[in-house]
C-alpha positions as CSV (number, residue, x, y, z in Angstrom):
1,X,11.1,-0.9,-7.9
2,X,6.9,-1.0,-7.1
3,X,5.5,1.9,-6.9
4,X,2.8,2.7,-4.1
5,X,-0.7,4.5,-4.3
6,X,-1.9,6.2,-1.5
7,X,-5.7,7.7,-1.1
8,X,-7.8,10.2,0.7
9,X,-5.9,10.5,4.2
10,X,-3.4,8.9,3.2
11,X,-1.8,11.4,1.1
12,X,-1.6,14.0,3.6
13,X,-0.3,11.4,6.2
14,X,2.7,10.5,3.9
15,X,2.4,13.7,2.3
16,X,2.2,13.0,-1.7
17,X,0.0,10.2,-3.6
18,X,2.5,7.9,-4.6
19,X,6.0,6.8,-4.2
20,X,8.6,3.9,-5.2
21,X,10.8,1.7,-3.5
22,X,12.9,-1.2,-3.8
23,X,9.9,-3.9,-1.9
24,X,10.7,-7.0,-4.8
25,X,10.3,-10.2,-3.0
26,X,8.3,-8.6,0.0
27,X,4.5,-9.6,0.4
28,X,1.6,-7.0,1.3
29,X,2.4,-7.7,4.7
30,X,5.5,-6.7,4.9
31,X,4.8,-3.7,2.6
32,X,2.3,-2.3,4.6
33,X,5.0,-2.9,8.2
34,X,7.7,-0.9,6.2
35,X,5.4,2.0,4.9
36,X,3.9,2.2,8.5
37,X,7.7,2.2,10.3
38,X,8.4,5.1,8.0
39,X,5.2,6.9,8.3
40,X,4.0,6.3,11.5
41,X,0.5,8.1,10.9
42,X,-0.6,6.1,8.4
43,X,-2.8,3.1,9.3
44,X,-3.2,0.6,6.6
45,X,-4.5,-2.6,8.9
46,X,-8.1,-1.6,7.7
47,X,-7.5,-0.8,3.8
48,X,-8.1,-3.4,0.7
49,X,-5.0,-4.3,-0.9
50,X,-5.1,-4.1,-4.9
51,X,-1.7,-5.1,-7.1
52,X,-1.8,-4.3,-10.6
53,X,-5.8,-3.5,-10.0
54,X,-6.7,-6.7,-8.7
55,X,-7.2,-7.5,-5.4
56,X,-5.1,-9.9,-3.5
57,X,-4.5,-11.2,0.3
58,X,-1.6,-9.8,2.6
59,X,0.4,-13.3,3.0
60,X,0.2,-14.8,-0.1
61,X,1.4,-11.8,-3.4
62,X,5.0,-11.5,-3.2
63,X,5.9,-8.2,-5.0
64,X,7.9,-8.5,-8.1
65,X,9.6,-5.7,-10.2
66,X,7.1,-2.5,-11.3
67,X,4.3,-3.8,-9.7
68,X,1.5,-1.1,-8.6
69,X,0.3,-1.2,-4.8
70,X,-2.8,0.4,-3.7
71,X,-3.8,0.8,-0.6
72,X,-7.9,1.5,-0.9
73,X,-9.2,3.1,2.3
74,X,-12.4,2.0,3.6
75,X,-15.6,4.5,2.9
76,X,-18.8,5.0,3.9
77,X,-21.6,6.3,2.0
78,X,-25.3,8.1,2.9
């Protein structure tokens, strides 16, 4: 299982801040197309991708068991 972290408007779109599903062998890619088929609402083509608090790109981290997905929405200060 990985378990995903969602933030600001992204909670209320999927309606709690986390959740866990079997994604093993998936990349972010493909994480972000499943979340978004089951939550249509929620956008993540413009968030940061972090596994296990580091950064990574969408193609190349393939998820492996009790990995930790967040989905960092972009902000804007002033």
């Amino acid at each position: 299982m990985i378990k995903v972290l969602f933030f600001a408007d992204q909670r209320e779109k999927v309606g709690k801040d986390q959740l866990e599903f079997d994604g093993e062998g998936m990349n972010i890619h493909a994480v972000k197309t499943y979340l978004e088929e089951k939550y249509p609402a929620l956008a993540l083509d413009r968030t940061m991708t972090a596994v296990n608090e580091e950064y990574e790109e969408e193609e190349e981290r393939l998820m492996e068991k009790n990995d930790v997905i967040a989905f960092i929405p972009p902000v804007s200060g002033g």
